[in-house]
N, C-alpha and C positions, 0 to 999 in steps of 0.2 A: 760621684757615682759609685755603687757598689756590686758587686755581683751577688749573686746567689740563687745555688743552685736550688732550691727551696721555691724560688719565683720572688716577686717583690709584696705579694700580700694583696695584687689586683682583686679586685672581683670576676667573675665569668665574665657576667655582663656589658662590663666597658674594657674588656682583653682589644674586641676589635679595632679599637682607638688608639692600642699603644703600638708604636713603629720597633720593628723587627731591628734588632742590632747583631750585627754577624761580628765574627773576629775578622780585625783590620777596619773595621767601620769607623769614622773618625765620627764623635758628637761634639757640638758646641754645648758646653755650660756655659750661659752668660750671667751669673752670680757675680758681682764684684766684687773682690778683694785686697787686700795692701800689695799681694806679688800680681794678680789679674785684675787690672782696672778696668778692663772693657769684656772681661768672659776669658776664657779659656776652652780650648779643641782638647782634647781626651779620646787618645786610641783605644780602641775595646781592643787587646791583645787576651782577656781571661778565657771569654766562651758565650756563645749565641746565647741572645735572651732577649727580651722585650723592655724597652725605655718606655716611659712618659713621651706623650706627644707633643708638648712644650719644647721639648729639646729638638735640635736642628741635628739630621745623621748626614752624614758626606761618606757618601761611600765611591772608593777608587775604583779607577776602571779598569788594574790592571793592579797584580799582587806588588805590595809593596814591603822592604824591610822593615819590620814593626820597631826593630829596638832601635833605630834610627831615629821612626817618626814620632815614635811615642814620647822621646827629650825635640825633637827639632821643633816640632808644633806647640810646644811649653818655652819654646826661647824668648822670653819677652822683647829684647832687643830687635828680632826678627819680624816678631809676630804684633807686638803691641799697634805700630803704625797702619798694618796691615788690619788690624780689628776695629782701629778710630776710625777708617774711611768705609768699612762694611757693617758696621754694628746701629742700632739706633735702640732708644731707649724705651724698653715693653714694659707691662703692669707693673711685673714681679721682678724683673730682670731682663739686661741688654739682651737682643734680636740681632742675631747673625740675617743681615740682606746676602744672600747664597750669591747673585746674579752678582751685585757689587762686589763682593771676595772673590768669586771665581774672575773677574775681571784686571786683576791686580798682579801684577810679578812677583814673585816669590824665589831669587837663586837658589836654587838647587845641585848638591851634588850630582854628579852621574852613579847608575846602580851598582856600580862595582863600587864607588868610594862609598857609597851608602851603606853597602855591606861588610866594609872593612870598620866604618864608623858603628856600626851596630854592633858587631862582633867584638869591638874592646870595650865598647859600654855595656853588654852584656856581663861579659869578663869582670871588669869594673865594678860592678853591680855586684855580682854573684860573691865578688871579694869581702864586697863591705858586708854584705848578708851573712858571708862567713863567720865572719871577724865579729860582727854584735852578737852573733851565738854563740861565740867562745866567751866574751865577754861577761855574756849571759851567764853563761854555767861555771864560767869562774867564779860568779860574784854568790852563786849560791848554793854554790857544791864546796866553798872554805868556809 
């Protein structure tokens, strides 16, 4: 999925069809791939906008650390088994069954440890972003 502020290139006419995705809104993309074999959940942390109706939105009922969920719900080891017993197989791509997944265990940190784990991955993140721009202008500022 992509953002942009620009919109996605919808028509007027079929806008009323696409599902509203707010920040923090979790979608299933159920595309498979060699890292996602059954789909992948993808936090919209960019900015409100409008998905394709194909896609499944899970939106929390209660604000959640984004730089947490946005690696926790990409952990295949966590999340793969949890996708085999809620997913089944659609035209174009795997179908999140919502009722089936919300049905399932999931361990979870408590929100304080969520926020300490989001906060070095943040950190983390912002390092390596650093570090490829130095990279970057080294390689082409010599």
């Amino acid at each position: 999925m992509i953002y942009s502020e620009s919109g996605n290139g919808a028509s007027t006419e079929s806008l009323d069809n696409y599902k509203v995705l707010r920040v923090g809104d979790i979608a299933f993309e159920g595309h498979e791939n060699k890292d996602f074999k059954f789909g992948r959940f993808v936090m919209n942390d960019v900015g409100n906008g409008i998905m394709s109706p194909r896609f499944t939105v899970l939106r929390p009922l209660i604000d959640m650390e984004l730089n947490f969920w946005k690696e926790y719900i990409n952990y295949e080891p966590i999340m793969q088994k949890k996708l085999v017993y809620s997913t089944k197989k659609g035209t174009m791509m795997n179908e999140l069954v919502v009722e089936d997944f919300l049905n399932q265990y999931v361990a979870v940190p408590s929100v304080q440890e969520q926020q300490k784990i989001g906060y070095l991955l943040k950190c983390m993140t912002d390092d390596i972003t650093l570090h490829q721009e130095e990279s970057f202008l080294h390689k082409y500022m010599l």
